[in-house]
N, C-alpha and C positions, 0 to 999 in steps of 0.2 A: 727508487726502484723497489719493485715489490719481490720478496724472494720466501721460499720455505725452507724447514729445518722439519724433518721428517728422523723420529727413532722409535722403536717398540712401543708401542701406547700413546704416542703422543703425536700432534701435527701443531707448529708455531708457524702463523702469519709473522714477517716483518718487513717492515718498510725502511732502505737504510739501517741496517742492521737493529734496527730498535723489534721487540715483538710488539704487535698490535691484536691478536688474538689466537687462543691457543684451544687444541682440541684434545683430550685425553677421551682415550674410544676403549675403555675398559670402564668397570663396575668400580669405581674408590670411594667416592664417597655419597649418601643412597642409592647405591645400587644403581646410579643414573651414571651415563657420559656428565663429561663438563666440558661444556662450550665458555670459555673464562677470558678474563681480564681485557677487554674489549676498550680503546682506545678511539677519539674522535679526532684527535692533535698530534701531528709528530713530534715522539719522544712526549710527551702531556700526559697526565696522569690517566690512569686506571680508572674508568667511566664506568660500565655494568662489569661489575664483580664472576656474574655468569650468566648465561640464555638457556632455555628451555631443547634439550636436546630432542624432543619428543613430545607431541599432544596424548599419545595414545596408552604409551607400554610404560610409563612411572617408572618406578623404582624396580622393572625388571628387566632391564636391558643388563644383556649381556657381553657382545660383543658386535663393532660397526664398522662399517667400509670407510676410509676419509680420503677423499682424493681431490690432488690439487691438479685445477684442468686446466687454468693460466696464471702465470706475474706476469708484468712489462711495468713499466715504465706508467705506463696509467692506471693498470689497478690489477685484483687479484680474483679467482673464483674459487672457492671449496664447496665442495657437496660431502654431505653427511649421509647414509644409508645405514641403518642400523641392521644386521644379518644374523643376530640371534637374538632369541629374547627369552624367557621363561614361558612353560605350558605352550599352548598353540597363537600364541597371540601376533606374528607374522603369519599366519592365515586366517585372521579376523583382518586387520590391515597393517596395510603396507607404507610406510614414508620416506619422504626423502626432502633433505636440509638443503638448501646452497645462500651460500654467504658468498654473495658480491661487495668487492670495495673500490672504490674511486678515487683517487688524489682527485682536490679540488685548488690549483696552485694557485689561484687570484686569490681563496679564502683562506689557504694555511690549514684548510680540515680534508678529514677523509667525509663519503657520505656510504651508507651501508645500505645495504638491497637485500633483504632476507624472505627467502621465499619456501614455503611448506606446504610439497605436496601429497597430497592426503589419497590412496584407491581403498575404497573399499571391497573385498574381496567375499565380506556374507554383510548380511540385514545385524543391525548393530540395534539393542531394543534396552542397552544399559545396565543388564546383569550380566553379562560376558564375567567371566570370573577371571582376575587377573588384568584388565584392560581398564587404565585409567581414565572414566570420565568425572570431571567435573566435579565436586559437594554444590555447587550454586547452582548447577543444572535446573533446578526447582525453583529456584527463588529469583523467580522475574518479576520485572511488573506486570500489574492487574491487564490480564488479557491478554497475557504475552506467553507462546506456546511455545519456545524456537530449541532447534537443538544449537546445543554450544557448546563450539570446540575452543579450548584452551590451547591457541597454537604458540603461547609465548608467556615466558615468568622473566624475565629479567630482571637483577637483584643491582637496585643501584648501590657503586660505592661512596660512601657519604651523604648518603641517606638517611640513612640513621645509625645511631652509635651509641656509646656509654651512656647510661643512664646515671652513674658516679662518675667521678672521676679515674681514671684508671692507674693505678699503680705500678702494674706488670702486665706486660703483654703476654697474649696467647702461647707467642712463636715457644714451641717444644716441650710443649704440655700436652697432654694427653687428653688434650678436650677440641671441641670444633674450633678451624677455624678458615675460615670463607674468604681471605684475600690478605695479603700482609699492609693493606692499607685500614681494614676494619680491627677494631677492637683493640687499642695500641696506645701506650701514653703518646703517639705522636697523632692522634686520628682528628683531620677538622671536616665540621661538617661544609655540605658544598649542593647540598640539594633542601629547597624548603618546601616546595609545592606542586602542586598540576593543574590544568587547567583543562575541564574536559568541555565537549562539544554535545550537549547532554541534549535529546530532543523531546523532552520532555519539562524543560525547566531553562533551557536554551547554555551560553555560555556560564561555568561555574567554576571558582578556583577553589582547590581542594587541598589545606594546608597540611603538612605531614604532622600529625600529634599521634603518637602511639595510644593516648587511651581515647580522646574524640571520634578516631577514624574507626575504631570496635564497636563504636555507638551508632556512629551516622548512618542509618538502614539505607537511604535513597542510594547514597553514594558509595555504601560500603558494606551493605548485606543485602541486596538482590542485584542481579544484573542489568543495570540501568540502559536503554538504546542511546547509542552514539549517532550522529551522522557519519553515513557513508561518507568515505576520503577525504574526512575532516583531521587535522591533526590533535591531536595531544600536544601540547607543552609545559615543559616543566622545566619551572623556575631554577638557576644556579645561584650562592653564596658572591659568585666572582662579577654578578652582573653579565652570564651568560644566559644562554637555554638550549634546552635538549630537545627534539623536535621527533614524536612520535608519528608518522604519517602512514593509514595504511591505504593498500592501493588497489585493493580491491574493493566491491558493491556491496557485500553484507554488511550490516549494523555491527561495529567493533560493540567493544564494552571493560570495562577497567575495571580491578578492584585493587586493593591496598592490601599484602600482606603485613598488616604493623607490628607482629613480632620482628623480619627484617629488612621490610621495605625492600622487597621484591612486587613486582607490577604483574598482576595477570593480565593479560589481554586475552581476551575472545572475539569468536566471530558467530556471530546470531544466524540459523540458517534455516529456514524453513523444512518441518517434516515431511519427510514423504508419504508419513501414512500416519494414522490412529496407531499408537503404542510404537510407532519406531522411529528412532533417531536417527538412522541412516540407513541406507539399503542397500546392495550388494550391488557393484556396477558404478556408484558412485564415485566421481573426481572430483575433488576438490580441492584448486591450489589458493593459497594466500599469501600476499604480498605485504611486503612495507618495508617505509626509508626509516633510518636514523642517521639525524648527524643535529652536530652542534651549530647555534647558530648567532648571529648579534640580534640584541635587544632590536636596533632597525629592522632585524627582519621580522619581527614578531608584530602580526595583524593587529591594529588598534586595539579590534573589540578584545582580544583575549587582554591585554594589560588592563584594562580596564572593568574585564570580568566581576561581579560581586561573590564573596567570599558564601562555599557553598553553604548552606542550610545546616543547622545543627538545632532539633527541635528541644524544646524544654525540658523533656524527659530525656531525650539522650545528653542537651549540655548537666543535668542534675547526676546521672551516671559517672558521667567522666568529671564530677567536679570533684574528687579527691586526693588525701594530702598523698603526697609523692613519697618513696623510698629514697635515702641519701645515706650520704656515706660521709664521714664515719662517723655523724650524729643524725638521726631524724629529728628536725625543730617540728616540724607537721606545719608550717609557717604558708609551704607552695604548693599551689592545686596543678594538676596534670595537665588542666586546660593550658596552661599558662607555660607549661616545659614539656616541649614536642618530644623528647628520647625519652622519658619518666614513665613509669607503670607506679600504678595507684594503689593504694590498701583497698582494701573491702569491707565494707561494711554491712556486718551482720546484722539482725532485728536489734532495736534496741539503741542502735551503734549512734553516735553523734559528733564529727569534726565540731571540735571548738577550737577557731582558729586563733584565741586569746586567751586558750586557760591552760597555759604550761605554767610550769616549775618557774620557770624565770619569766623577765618581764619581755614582751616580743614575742613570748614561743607560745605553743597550742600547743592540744593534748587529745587522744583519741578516746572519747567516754564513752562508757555503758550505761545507760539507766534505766534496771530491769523492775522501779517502782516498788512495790510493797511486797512483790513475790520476789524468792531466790529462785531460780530459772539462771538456765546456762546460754552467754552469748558472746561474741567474740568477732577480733576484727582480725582479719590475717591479711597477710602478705604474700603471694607464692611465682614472684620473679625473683628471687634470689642465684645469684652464680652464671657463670659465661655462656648460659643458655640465653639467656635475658639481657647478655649486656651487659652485666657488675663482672668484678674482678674474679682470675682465676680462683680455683681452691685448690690447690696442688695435693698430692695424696699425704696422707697424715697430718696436715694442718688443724687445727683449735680454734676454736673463735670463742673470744670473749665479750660476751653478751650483758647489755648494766640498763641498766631505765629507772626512772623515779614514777614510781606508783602510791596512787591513793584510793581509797575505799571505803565504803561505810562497813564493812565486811572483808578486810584485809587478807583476813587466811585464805578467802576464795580466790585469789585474785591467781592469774598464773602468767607467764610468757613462755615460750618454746622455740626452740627453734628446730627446724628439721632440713637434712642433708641427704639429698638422694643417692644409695648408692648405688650404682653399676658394677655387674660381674665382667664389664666389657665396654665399648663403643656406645654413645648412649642411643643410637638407633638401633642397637639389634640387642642389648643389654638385658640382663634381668634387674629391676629396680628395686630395690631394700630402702624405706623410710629409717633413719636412723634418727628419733627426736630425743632432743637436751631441753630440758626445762628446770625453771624454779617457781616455786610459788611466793606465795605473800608471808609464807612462816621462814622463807630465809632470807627476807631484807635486814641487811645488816648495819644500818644507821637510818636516822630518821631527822629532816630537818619541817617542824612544823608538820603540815597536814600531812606531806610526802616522803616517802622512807625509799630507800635505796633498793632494789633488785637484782642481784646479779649472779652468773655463772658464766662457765665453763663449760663446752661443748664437746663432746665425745669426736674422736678423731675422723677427720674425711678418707673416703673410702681412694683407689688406686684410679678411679673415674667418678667422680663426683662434680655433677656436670649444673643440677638445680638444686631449690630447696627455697626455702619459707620463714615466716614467722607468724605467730599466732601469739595474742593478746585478749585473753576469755576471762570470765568474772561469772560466777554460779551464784555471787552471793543478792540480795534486796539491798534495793537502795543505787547509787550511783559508784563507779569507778573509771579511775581515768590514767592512764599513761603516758608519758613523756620523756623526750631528751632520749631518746633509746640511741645509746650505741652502742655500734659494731666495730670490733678491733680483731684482726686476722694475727692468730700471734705464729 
């Protein structure tokens, strides 16, 4: 039996006393509603972490209507209506959410009906000041003109996670944190892939790699066309799938957020005019199912999909060695570990994946030739922004690596610690960097001499931060074995 739990800010769906999804209709956190913890199984884990409360007004919703219009025995209805918002932007447009859900008792799932309807109430031409459209808006394929609306971000949970190991969880720290199943010495992943219905390169499965999917332009930096009422599917961990289906005629279209693997979807719609996106008078609603489903139900051709495209230039991008914890060997490239974010490599820079300190390990080299010229390999996903461990305020981290150089005194590492005077989305950020050079290595075995320090204290919100690895001097320099130790 489907019933609600209604108090100040908040509306919980639940089925048999379990909650299946909950609606807080206040500004907590970006300035957005959260539509959260969204369930396919009774009592079954926490599916999308959260949904897209809004195509239009971002991060300036202020205050929204939630009304539950049925439960029974079969299933439930919520509509969303957002009723204030910042600047004039409910007289630009107007929306309204309803979340349908179903028991399906032969299957043991629910299946979900989410439908977004859209009036435009002026000519929409994409400088509206305050009115969230789209950054991909632009970046379609060759010949492709279409307005797109971003009616859906769904943030899968178990999508993606710790890029280290995790030591301590989020819970009551003063940093983000998106569901109490993300980011947590208990987190397993539980999603690996997609599979879109691309018409222009027809079925394609699209594996979740945080630094491949940055690279892969087709699939993941312009708006590639879908077939109409074609589904999405994506792969689960447990030998399930998640079954994206939308249900309307416009051309969907996916992108991959791989900072947290959250899902855009859009819907492609043809302009109504030269310079305008939408024009006043316009409705437009958009439908689609989600539900979980068996591997039997999943169409041939998609399991048997070939793995999307990743051109040479983009796989040479993302072949970089990975950040780890609490040594970097530089041993594993990013291609190869989907949750990892990659160093960088500056002019000059060289993975040598067999020239570390010890035998096994590689080293990140510089070789700036006959000129001393400044170049350097950084790192800048460090801290619970990115997925590695908290830094709790006033922490230290001790920083060591073995370096070598034909020009040793030039040689430097650093690390840097962002701070915030506050929340890290509305914060003022202060870089706070700790460094040593090549004149404080304090032992030396053969070609490689020791590096280390001590890091200046993390701020009361200290949410990112980095490392960097520079050489000014001629000739070659290389680093290795860096670790990091939180004391």
């Amino acid at each position: 039996m489907f019933t609600f739990e209604k108090s100040p800010g908040r509306t919980v769906l639940l089925f048999d006393g379990d909650p299946i999804l909950s609606l807080v209709d206040e500004h907590l956190w970006f300035r957005g509603f959260r539509v959260e913890k969204m369930k396919f199984r009774p009592r079954g884990p926490v599916e999308l972490m959260g949904l897209a409360p809004s195509a239009f007004y971002g991060f300036n919703l202020l205050r929204g209507d939630v009304s539950c219009r049925r439960a029974d025995a079969d299933g439930a209805c919520i509509t969303l209506k957002p009723v204030k918002a910042d600047g004039n932007l409910l007289d630009l447009v107007q929306e309204e959410r309803e979340y349908l859900v179903e028991y399906l008792p032969d299957r043991g799932r629910f299946r979900w009906t989410i439908t977004c309807r859209i009036d435009f109430l002026q000519d929409i031409r994409g400088d509206e000041k305050g009115l969230y459209l789209t950054g991909m808006q632009k970046l379609q394929e060759p010949g492709s003109n279409q307005a797109a609306i971003e009616f859906d971000d769904p943030m899968l949970s178990g999508g993606i996670g710790p890029q280290v190991p995790m030591v301590q969880d989020w819970t009551g720290l003063p940093e983000p944190e998106f569901a109490a199943e993300q980011f947590t010495t208990r987190w397993k992943k539980r999603y690996l892939s997609v599979t879109l219905p691309t018409v222009a390169r027809g079925l394609r499965k699209l594996v979740f790699n945080r630094e491949a999917n940055c690279f892969q332009r087709f699939f993941n930096r312009v708006i590639p066309r879908m077939t109409p009422r074609q589904p999405f599917v994506y792969e689960k961990t447990d030998g399930h799938f998640l079954q994206f289906t939308p249900l309307h005629d416009y051309p969907s279209s996916h992108h991959i957020c791989e900072w947290g693997y959250d899902m855009h979807w859009y819907a492609l719609l043809d302009r109504p005019a030269a310079g305008l996106l939408f024009q006043k008078g316009q409705h437009v609603e958009l439908s689609y199912q989600l539900e979980e489903i068996e591997r039997a139900g999943v169409p041939a051709a998609y399991l048997e999909a070939p793995l999307a495209e990743i051109e040479p230039e983009e796989r040479a991008k993302a072949d970089m060695p990975i950040y780890e914890e609490p040594v970097c060997r530089f041993t594993r490239s990013a291609l190869d570990c989907p949750d990892n974010y990659g160093w960088t490599a500056g002019e000059r820079c060289v993975w040598n994946r067999g020239g570390g300190r010890a035998p096994g390990t590689g080293a990140l080299e510089i070789h700036n030739g006959s000129s001393a010229r400044d170049a350097a390999w950084q790192f800048g996903c460090l801290g619970p922004s990115y997925g590695c461990n908290p830094i709790p305020p006033a922490s230290r981290f001790k920083v060591s690596a073995w370096v070598r150089a034909d020009e040793l005194d030039t040689v430097s590492c650093s690390l840097t610690l962002n701070h915030y005077d506050g929340p890290g989305m509305f914060g003022v950020r202060v870089p706070i960097v700790s460094n040593a050079s090549g004149r404080d290595c304090c032992r030396r075995e053969g070609n490689w001499s020791l590096l280390e320090f001590v890091s200046e204290k993390a701020g009361a919100f200290t949410l990112d931060g980095g490392f960097r690895f520079a050489y000014s001097g001629g000739g070659t320099a290389a680093l290795a074995e860096l670790r990091v130790e939180r004391l």
